[in-house]
C-alpha positions in Angstrom: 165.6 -5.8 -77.0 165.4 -7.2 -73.2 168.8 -6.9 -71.4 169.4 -9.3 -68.9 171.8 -8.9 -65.8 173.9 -12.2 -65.5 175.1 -13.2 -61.8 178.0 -15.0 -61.7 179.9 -17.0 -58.7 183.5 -18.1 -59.6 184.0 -21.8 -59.2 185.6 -23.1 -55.6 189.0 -23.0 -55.2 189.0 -20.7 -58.4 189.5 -17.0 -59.3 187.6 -17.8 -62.6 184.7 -18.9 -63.3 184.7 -21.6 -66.1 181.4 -22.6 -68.2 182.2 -25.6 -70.8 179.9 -26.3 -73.2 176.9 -24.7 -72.1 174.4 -25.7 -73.9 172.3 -22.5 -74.8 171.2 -22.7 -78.7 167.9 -22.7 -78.6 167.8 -19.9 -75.9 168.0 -15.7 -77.4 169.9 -14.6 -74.0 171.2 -11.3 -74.7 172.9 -10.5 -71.3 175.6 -8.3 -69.8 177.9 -9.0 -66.6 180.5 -6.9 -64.9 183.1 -10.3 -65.4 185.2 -9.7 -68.5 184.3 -13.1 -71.2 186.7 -14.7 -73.4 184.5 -16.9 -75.5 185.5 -19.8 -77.6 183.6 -21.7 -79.6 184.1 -24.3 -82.8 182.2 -26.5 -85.1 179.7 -24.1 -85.7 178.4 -21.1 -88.3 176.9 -18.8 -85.8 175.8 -15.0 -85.1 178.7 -12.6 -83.3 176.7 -9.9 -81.2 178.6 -7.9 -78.9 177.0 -4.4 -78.5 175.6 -2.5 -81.7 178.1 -5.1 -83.7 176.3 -7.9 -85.5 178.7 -10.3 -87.7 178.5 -14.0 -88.7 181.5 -16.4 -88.0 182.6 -19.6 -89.6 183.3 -22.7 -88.2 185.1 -20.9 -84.9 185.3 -17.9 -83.1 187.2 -16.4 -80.2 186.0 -13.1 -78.8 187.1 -11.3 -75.7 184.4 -9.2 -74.2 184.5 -6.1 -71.7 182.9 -6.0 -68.9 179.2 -4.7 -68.9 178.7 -4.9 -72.7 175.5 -6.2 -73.5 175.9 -10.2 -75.7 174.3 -13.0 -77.4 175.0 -16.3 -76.8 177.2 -17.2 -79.8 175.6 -20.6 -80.1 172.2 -19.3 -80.8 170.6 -20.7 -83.4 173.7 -23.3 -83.7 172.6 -27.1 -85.3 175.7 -28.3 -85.5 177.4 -30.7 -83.0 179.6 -27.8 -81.5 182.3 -27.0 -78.8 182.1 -23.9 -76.5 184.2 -22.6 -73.2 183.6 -19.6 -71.5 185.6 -18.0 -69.1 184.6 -15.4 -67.1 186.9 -13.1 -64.7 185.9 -10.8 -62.7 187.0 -6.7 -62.5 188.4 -7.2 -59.2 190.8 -10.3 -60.1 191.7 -7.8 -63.1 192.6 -4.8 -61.0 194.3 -6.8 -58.7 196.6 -8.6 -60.8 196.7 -7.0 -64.2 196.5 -3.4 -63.4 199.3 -3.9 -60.3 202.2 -6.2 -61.8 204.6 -4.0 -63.9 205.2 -7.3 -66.0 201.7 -7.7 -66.7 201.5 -4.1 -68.5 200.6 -5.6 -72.3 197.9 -8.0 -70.7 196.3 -4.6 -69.3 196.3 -3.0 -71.8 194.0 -5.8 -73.4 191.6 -5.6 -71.4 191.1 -1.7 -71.8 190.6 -2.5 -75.6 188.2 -5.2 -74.4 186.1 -3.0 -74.2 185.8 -2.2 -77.5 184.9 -6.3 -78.0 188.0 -8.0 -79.9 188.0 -10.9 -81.9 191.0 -13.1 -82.6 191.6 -15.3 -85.8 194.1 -17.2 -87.3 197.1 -19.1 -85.4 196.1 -17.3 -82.6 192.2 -18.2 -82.3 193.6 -21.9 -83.0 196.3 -22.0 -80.5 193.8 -20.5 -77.7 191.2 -22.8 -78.5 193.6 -25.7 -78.1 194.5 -24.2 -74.5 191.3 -23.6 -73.3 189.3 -27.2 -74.4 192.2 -28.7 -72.1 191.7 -26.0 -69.0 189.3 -27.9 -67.3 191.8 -30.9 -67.0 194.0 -28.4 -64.8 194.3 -27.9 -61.3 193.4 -24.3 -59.7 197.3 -23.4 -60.0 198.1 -24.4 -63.1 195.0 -22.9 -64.1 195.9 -19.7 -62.6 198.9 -20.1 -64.7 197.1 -20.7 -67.8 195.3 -17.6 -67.9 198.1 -15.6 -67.4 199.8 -17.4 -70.3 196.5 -17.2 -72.7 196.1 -13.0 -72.1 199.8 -12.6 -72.6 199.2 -14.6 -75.9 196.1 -12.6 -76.8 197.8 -9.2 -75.8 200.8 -9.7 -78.2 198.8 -11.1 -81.2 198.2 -8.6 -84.2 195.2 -11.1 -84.9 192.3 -9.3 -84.0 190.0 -6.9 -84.6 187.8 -4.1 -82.6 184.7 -4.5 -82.7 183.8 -1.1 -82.4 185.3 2.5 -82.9 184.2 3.4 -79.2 184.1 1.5 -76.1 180.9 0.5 -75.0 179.2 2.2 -72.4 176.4 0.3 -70.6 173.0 2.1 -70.4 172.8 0.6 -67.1 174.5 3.0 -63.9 176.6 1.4 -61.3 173.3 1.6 -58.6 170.9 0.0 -60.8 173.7 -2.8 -61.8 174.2 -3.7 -58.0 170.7 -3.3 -57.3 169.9 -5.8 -60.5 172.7 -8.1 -59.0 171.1 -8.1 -55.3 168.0 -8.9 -56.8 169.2 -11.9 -58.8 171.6 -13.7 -56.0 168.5 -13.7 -53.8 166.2 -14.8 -56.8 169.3 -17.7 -57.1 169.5 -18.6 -53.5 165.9 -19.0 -52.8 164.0 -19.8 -56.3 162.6 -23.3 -54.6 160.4 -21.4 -52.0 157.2 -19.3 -52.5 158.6 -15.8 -53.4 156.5 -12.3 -53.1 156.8 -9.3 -54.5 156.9 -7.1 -51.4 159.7 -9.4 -49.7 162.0 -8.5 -53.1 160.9 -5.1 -52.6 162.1 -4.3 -49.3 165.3 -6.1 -50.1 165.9 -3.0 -52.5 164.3 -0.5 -50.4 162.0 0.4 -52.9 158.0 -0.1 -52.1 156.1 -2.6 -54.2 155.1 -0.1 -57.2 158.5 2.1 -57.4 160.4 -1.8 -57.5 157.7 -3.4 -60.0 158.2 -0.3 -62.1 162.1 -0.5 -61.5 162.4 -4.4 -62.7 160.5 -3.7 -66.1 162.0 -0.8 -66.5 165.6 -3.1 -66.4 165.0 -6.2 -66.9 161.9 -6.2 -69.6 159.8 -8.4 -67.7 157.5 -8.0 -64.7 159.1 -9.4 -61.2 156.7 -12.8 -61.7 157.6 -13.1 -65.3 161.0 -12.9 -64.8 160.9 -15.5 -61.5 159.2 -17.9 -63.4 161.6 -17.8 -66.3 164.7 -18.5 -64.0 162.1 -21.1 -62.2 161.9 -22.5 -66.0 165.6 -22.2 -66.7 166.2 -24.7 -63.8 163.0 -27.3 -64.4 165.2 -27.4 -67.9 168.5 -28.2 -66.7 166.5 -30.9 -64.3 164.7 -32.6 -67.5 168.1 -32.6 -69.4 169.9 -34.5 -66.0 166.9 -37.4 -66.7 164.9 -36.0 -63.7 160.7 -36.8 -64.7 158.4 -34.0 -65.3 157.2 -33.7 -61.9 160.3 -33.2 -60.3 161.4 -30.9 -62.2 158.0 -28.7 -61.2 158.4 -29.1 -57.6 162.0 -28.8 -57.6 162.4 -25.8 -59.4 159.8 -23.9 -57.4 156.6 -24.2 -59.0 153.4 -25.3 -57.0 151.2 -26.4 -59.3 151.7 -29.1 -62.4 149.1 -27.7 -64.1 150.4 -24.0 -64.1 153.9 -25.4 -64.6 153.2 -27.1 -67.6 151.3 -23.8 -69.0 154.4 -21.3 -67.9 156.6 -23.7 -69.9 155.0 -23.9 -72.6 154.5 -20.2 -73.2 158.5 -19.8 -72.5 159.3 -22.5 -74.9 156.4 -23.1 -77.2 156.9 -27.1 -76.2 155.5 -29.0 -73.4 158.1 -30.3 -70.7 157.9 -34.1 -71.7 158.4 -33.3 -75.3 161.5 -31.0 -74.5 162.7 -34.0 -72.3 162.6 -36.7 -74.9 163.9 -34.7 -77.8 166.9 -33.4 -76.2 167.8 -36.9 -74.4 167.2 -38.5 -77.8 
């Protein structure tokens, strides 16, 4: 199965970063990221993967995940007209707040055993939900506040379960992580221009054969593969915003029309235009 490294920039003004309703179903993105997830998601029957654990929920789910454990989606697949938030912290903001305020103590403790992946249920999963479909209302305080009230919740409930007897270790070391993560924020900030192998190479210090060997190795696609799936990714996101099929080409990095229409195709067994008008229908 084809890990991918997920870079992730907190939101301004925010410690957090907060995804609501992304819209991923019809995307397998089995990922990992050093942020710390709590995942809610309701009005759908979907698959839980969080490591080697594999489980089907029902109508609603709440999951916290530990940092660098590999995870689907948990709308893939999904039909349904569905809800989903994400929130995402990163280690730092956990060291620095968690791991240093004496009062804080339980909410540390959670996050040890988040490692392990935990999944809530009951009042607890219902209460949460509540509190985080309405944390995008909040200001950055009062969301700063929020947080600390939802992990203080989550680290008193008896609700939950491990989803493992271990904690998961990622096969990925520290080096290749940051390495992976240097590679991505300069695939992010530059995606629109022409991008060659041997500039992405020297970024890592690596020459051209040792880094294409390197990126397969941990990512599971060649360096081109892999830039024209992001370059895809963001054409999508375009065609969904109403943008036409052309713009979304150029836009997104591709040069050509004709090879655009053939890479997305091949990523997404549909043609642009036909993606466009069944998902704005």
């Amino acid at each position: 199965m084809k890990t991918q490294f997920e870079n992730i920039t907190p939101d301004a003004n925010s410690s957090f970063k907060l995804l609501l309703n992304p819209r991923l179903s019809d995307l397998f993105y089995w990922h990992f990221h050093p942020e710390f997830e709590l995942v809610y998601i309701e009005g759908a029957n979907g698959t839980r993967h969080v490591g080697s654990h594999i489980s089907k929920y029902i109508g609603s789910d709440l999951v916290l995940i530990g940092s660098n454990i590999p995870h689907l989606n948990f709308d893939y697949g999904v039909k349904t007209d569905y809800k989903k938030v994400v929130l995402q912290i990163h280690p730092t903001f956990v060291q620095q707040i968690f791991e240093k305020i004496t009062e804080l103590t339980a909410i540390k403790a959670l996050f040890q055993l988040s490692q392990y992946g935990v999944a809530f249920s009951g009042k607890t999963k219902e209460k949460i939900g509540q509190k985080m479909n309405k944390f995008s209302t909040l200001s950055p305080f009062n969301q700063f506040l929020e947080v600390l009230h939802i992990f203080q919740h989550l680290a008193h409930s008896e609700e939950r379960e491990l989803l493992h007897d271990q904690p998961v270790k990622n096969q990925f070391n520290i080096k290749e992580q940051n390495r992976l993560r240097q590679v991505y924020v300069f695939i992010d900030q530059h995606y629109k221009r022409k991008i060659g192998v041997d500039e992405v190479a020297g970024l890592t210090n690596l020459t051209k054969a040792a880094f294409c060997r390197y990126f397969k190795k941990a990512s599971g696609y060649t360096f081109t593969d892999f830039l024209n799936r992001y370059r895809i990714g963001q054409a999508k996101k375009l065609l969904l915003l109403g943008h036409n099929v052309s713009e979304a080409c150029f836009e997104s990095g591709f040069e050509s029309l004709s090879y655009f229409n053939r890479i997305f195709r091949r990523i997404t067994h549909e043609n642009p235009l036909a993606f466009r008008n069944r998902h704005l229908r």
